[in-house]
C-alpha positions in Angstrom: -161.2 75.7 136.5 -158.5 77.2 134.1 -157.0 75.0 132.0 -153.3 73.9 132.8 -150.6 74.0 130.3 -148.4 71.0 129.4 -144.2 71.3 130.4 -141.7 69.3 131.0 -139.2 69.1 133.9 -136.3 70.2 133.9 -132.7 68.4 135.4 -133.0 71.6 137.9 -136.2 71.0 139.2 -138.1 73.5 136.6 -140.7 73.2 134.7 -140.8 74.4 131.4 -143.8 75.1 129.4 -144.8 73.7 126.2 -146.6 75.2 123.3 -148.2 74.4 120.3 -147.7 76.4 117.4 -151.7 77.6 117.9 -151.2 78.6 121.2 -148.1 80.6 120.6 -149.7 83.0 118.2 -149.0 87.0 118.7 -146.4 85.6 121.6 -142.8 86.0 121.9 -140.4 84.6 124.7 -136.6 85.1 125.7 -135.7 81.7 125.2 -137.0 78.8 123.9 -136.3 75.3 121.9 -137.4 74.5 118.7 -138.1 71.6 117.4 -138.0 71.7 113.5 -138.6 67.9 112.8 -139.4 68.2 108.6 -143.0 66.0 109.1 -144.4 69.0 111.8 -143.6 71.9 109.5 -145.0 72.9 106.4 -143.0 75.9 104.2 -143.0 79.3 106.4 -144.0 77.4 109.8 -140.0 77.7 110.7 -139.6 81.8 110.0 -142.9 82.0 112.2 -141.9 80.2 114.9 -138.1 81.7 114.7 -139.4 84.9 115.0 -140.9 84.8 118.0 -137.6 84.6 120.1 -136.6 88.0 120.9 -132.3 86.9 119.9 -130.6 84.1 119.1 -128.7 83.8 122.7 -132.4 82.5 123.9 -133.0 80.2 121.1 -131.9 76.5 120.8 -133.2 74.3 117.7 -133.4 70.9 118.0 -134.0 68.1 115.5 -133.4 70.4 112.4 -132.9 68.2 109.1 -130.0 69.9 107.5 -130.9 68.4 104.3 -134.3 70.9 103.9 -131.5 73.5 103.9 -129.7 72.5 101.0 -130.5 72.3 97.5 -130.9 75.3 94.6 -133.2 77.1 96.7 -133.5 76.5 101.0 -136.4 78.9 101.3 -139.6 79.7 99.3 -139.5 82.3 96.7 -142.5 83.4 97.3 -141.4 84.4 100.7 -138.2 86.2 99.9 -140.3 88.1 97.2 -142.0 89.5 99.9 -139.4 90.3 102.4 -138.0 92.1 99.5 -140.9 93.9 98.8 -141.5 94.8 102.2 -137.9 96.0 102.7 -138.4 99.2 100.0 -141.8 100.7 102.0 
């Protein structure tokens, strides 16, 4: 028996699926909603799971904490090293 996956039902009858961030891997999708709560992600979990919308007009993010977005530095350096780095190949 193959194994069902979770949704939710939409106002419109739908149901949506639902998917962990292990059972998303390699994926992408039109649309989605995000939930960026600031106890389920650790640093980089966001860009990974931003990126696998195909454009913003499918994405909607919900329960973002704006205050992780401000300070000296939003993002980690580490990471914006890299993007750099991977921008001159």
């Amino acid at each position: 028996m193959a194994s069902k996956v979770p949704g939710v039902k939409l106002n419109n009858g739908l149901v949506m699926p639902i998917f962990g961030l292990g059972t998303w891997k390699g994926s992408t999708a039109d649309y989605a909603v995000i939930y960026l709560r600031p106890k389920l992600f650790a640093p980089g979990q966001a860009y990974v799971t931003l990126s696998r919308i195909k454009s913003l007009d499918g994405l909607l993010i919900e329960d973002l904490d704006i205050s992780k977005l401000t300070g000296k530095t939003p993002c980690n350096i580490d990471a914006l090293a890299e993007m750099h780095r991977l921008r001159q190949i």
